[in-house]
Structures are given as C-alpha cells and as structure tokens.
VOGU-3710 file (C-alpha; in Angstrom, 3 decimals, decimal comma):
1> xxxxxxxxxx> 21,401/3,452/13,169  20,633/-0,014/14,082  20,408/-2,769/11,474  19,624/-6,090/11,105  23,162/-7,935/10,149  21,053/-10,198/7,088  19,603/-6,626/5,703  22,820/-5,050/6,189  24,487/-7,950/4,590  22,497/-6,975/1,159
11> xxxxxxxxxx> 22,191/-3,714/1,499  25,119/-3,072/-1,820  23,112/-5,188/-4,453  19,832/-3,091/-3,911  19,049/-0,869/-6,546  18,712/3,103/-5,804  15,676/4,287/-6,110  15,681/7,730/-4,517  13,924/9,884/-7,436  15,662/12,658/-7,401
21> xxxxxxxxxx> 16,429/11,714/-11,206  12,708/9,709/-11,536  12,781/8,350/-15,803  16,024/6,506/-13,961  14,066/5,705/-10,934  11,373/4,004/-12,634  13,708/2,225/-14,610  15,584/0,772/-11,547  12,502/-0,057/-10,321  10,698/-1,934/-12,992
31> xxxxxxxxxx> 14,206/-3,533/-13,384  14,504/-4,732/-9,754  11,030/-5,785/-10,030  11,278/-7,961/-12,751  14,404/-10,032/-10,754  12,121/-10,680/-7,936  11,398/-14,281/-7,144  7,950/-15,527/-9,000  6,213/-18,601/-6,968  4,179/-20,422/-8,627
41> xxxxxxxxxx> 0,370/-20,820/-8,100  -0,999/-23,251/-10,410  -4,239/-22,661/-9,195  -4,418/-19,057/-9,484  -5,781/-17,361/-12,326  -4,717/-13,630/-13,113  -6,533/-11,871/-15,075  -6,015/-7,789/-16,672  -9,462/-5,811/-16,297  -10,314/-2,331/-17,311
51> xxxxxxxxxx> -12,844/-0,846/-15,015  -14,809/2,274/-15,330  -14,012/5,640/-13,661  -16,042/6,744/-10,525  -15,746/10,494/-11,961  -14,509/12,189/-15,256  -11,310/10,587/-15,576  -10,205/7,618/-17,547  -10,835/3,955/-17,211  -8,893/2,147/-15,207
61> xxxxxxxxxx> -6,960/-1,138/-15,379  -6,870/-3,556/-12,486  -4,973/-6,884/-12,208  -7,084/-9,617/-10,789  -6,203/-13,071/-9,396  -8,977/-15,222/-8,401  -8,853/-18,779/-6,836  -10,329/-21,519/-8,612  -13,810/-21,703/-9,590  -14,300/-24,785/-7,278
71> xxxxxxxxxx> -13,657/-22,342/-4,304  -17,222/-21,797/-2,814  -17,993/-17,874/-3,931  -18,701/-15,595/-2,848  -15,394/-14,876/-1,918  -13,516/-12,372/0,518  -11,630/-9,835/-1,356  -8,611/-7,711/-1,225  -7,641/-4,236/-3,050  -3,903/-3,697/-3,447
81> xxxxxxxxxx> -2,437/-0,599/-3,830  1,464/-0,808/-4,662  4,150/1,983/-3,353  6,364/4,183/-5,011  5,786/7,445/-3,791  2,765/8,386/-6,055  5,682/8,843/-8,546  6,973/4,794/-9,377  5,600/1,245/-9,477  2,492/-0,598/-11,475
91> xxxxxxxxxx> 0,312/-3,354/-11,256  1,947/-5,969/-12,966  5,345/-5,305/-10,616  2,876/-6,739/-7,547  2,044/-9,696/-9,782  3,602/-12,093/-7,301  2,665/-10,957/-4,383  -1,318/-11,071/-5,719  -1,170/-14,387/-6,700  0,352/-15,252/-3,353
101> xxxxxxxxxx> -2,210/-13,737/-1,403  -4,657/-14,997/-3,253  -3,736/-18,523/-2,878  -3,366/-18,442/0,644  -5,934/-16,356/1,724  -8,770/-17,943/-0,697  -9,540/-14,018/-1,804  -10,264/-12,332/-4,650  -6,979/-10,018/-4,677  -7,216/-6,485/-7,001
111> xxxxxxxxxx> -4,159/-4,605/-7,920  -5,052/-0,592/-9,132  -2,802/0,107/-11,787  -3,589/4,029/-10,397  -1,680/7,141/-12,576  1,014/9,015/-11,539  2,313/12,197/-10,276  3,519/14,415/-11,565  1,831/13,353/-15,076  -1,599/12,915/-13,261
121> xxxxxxxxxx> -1,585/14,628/-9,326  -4,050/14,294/-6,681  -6,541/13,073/-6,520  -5,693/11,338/-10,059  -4,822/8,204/-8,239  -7,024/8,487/-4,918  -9,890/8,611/-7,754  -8,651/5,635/-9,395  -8,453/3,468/-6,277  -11,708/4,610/-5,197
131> xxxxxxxxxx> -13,088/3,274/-8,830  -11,310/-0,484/-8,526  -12,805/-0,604/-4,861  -16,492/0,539/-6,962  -16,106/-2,376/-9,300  -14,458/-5,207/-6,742  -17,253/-4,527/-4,354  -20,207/-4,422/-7,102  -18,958/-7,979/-8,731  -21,872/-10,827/-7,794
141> xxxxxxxxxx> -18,874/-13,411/-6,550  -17,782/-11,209/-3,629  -18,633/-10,798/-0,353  -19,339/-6,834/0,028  -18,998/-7,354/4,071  -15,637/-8,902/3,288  -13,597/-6,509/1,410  -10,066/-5,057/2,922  -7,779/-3,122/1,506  -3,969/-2,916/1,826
151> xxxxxxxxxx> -1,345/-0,646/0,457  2,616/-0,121/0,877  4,009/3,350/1,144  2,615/5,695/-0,918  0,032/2,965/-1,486  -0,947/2,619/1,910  -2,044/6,577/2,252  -3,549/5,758/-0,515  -5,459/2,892/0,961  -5,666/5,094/4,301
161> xxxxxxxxxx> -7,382/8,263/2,775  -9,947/5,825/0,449  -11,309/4,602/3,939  -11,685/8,073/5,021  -12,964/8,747/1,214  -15,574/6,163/1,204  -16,588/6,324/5,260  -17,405/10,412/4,075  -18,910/9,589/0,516  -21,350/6,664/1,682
171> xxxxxxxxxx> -18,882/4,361/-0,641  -18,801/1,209/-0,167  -17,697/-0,311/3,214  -13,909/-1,516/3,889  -13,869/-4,525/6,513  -10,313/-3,913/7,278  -7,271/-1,977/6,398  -3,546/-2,941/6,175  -1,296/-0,137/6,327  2,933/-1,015/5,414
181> xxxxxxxxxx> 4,618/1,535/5,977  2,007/4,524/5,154  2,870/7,890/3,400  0,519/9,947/5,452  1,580/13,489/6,295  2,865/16,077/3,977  4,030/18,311/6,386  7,462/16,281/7,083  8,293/17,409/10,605  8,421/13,967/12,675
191> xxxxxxxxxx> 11,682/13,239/14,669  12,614/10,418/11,729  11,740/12,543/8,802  13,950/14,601/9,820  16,503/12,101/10,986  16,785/9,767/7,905  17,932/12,077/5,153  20,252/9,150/3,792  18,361/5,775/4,383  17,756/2,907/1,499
201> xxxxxxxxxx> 15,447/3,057/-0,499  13,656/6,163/0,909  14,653/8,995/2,747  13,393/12,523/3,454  14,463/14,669/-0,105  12,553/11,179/-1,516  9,472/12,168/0,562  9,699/16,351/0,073  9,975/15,294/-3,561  7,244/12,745/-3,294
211> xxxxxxxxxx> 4,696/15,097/-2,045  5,989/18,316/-4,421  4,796/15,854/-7,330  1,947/14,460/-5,954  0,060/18,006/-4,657  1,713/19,856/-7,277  0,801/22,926/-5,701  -2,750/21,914/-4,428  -3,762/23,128/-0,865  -3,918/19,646/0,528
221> xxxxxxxxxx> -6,708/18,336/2,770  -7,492/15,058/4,360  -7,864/12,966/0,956  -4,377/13,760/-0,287  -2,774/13,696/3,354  -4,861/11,619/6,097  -2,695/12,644/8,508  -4,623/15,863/8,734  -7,861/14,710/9,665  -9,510/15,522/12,226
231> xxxxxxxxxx> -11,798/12,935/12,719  -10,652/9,111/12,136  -14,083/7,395/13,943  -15,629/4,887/12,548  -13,025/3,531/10,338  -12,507/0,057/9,512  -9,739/-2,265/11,840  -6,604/-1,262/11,081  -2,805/-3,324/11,025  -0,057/-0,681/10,695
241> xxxxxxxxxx> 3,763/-2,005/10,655  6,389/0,644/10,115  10,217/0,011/10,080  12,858/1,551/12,941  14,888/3,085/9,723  12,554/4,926/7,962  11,643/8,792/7,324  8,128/7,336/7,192  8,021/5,298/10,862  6,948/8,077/13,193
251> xxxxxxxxxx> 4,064/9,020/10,736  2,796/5,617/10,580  2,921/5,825/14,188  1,064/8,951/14,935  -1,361/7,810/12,746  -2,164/4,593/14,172  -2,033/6,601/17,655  -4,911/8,743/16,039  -6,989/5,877/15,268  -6,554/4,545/18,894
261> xxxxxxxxxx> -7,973/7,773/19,939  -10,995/7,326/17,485  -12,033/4,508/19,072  -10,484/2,576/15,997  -9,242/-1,146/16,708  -5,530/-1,310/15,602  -3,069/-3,675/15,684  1,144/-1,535/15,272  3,809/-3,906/14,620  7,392/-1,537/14,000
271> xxxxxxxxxx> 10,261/-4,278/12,840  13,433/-3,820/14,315  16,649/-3,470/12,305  14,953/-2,256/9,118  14,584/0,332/6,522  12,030/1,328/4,249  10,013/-1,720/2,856  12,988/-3,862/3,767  10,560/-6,640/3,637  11,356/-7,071/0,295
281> xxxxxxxxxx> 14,698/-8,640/0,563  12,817/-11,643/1,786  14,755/-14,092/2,814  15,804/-12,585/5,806  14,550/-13,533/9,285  12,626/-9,837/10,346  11,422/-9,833/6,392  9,959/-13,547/6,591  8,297/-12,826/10,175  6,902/-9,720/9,061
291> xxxxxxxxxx> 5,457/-11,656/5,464  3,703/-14,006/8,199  2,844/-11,443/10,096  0,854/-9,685/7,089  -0,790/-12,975/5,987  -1,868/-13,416/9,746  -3,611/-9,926/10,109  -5,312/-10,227/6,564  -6,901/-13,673/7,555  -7,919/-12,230/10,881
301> xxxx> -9,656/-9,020/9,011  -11,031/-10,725/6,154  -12,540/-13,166/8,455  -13,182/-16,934/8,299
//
C-alpha cells in the first residue's frame, strides 16, 4: 500500500474511528471534530432551521449559512450531507466547511442534520435529506435551476440515491452532484473492499457493519444502495473523487463508470497516496489539491 509520505507522516495522531464499538466512535468523532481548524468568515451568517418532514417522520433540523444580504439573490445553493457511515457525524461537525463554501462560492450552503442507524434505518435519513432539499429548493431567495448537492461517504450515497429519489418522484431538480468518496453498494465484493480490511479511518468490517445498521434487515433496493440501479439516465452532472486506499474506491468507480454508460456527464478524480477521506488532514499537498479541486467542480456545476 502506497502512501503519501505527509499523510503517512500523521497517520498516529488520527483518532480511530472504526465502529466496531460505535457510543466510542461517536465520541472520537465529535472529539476530533471539535479540534478541527475554524476559519473565519465574517461575512457569513449561520443560521439552525427546523424544516418539515416530506413524509410521516419528524421535523428536521438543517444548518444554514448564507452570504450577506448585499449578495444579489437569488442565490445558487448547495445541500450537504456529512459522512459517517449512516452510523456517526452531525451538522454542526461540518460547520466549517459550510461557511467556507459558502463564502467562496456565493451559495446558499444546507447541512441535513439526517438520523441515524441503527436508532432510525433506511430510509430514516434518505427521507430526511429528501425533506432539506424540499425546503432549500421552495425558499423565494434561491435559484431552483441552481441547486447541487454534495455528500462524503455515507453522505455521498446519500446524496447519490436522493438524485435517483427525486429524478423517480418528480422532486425537485438537482443541477449537479458531488460525490467524495460514495458509500454505494451493499453487496461488498469489489477488489478493494475486499483488500482494505485494515485501512484508517475506514475499512471493510467498518463498511459490513455500516450497512448491517443502516438496512437492518431490509431487502435493499436502489434508494438504500444506488449501486443497484439499473437505470442511472438522466441524472444530474456528476464529480466523483475516490482515494487509492480505500474499501470504498472501486465502488465509487463503478459507479461513476455506470453513469458514463447513462449518458451522464462525469468528471472521476481518484487521489493518489490516500485513504479514506484523507482530505481531512488538510494541510497536506494531495489534501489541499483535492480541497481546490472540490471548490473548482462546485463553481463549474453551480454555474456562474
């Protein structure tokens, strides 16, 4: 296994996460979260919003950061939707990373503080990002052609199978979809899932853990797993990046490979030298090209 000397460098001060033990997991996590650098954006305003359910479930609460009102609305906008396996992470942990999108992309940038497995399994969280996509897209100071949507991990299947969701449902349209890293396919038989059984931050007894929560015994179809669709045409642009350590790369691969073959415009960018979400030791070289690589793609599929 090949990797980058700066990641490798770091690789004893990074927390474990693997959730084979997950109160401890989501403990390291909101720990590890909270020591993350915090730019500031004066400018920025975030804001906590409960939003209504699109079905019988609960409300749900959103974190919001807007530009400033003297940026000419409407504005382009951005859903969010964090990783952790369906089983870890929240809203506020993406604080930063909102607010920095927001200020550089001019956007109107959502983060879907969805429920959790195994507390709340599928399609407990697909329903909740389908309801903050509902209420970004109905607000009078956004541009409905102008909405993307981009999610990390567990976050990003998430963000995959509400483009499939709303594309079936007549839901509102997606302009463009960012996929980091996407938790896809539940079946775990790709040459790196079953290669990386001992990588950072995820490996594959995270993922077969992952998914036991998340289906929790459901028969799962393409909503919960979009790797088993059938038919991926007309879906929105897509950026995929994956990373050459990670149970997850060949997924996000075949995935993006599927899309081709849909006629789907994508953009795949795999980062050499890393592991799972690796971006986030960021002051390494690969972790700051990727972070302009993101911000790049975003502008382009928001659009001017």
């Amino acid at each position: 296994m090949y990797l980058d000397p700066e990641l490798a460098a770091v690789l004893p001060t990074l927390p474990d996460l693997h959730i084979a033990d997950l109160p401890e997991a989501r403990t390291r996590m909101r720990a590890f979260a909270d020591r993350a650098p915090r730019p500031e954006h004066d400018d920025v305003v975030l804001t906590v919003e409960t939003v209504p359910a699109t079905g019988s479930g609960p409300a749900v609460r959103v974190l919001v950061a807007s530009p400033p009102p003297d940026v000419a609305r409407p504005l382009p906008a951005l859903l969010v939707l964090h990783g952790g396996g369906f089983v870890m992470g929240a809203a506020d942990m993406t604080a930063p990373q909102i607010a920095h999108l927001c200020a550089e992309l001019g956007a109107m940038v959502v983060a879907v503080d969805y429920r959790l497995a195994p507390e709340h399994p599928y399609p407990a969280a697909l329903d909740d990002c389908a309801a903050g996509l509902a209420w970004l897209t109905g607000r009078t100071d956004v541009d409905r052609d102008r909405v993307g949507v981009y999610g990390m991990s567990a976050g990003g299947g998430l963000a995959a199978a509400l483009t499939l969701l709303v594309r079936d449902r007549g839901g509102p349209a997606i302009c463009f979809q960012l996929l980091d890293a996407p938790e896809v396919d539940d079946r775990l038989d790709t040459p790196s899932m079953h290669t990386f059984t001992d990588t950072p931050l995820w490996s594959r007894p995270d993922a077969e853990l992952s998914w036991r929560h998340y289906l929790s015994g459901t028969d799962p179809d393409m909503y919960a797993a979009p790797a088993r669709a059938t038919d991926l045409s007309e879906l929105p642009p897509a950026y995929i990046s994956v990373y050459e350590n990670d149970p997850l790369r060949d997924e996000g691969l075949a995935y993006a490979a599927q899309l081709l073959r849909a006629g789907v415009s994508v953009e795949l960018h795999l980062f050499p030298g890393t592991f799972h979400r690796s971006v986030v030791v960021a002051d390494a070289a690969v972790s700051r090209r990727q972070a302009a690589e993101t911000l790049r793609a975003l502008r382009g599929g928001l659009g001017p």
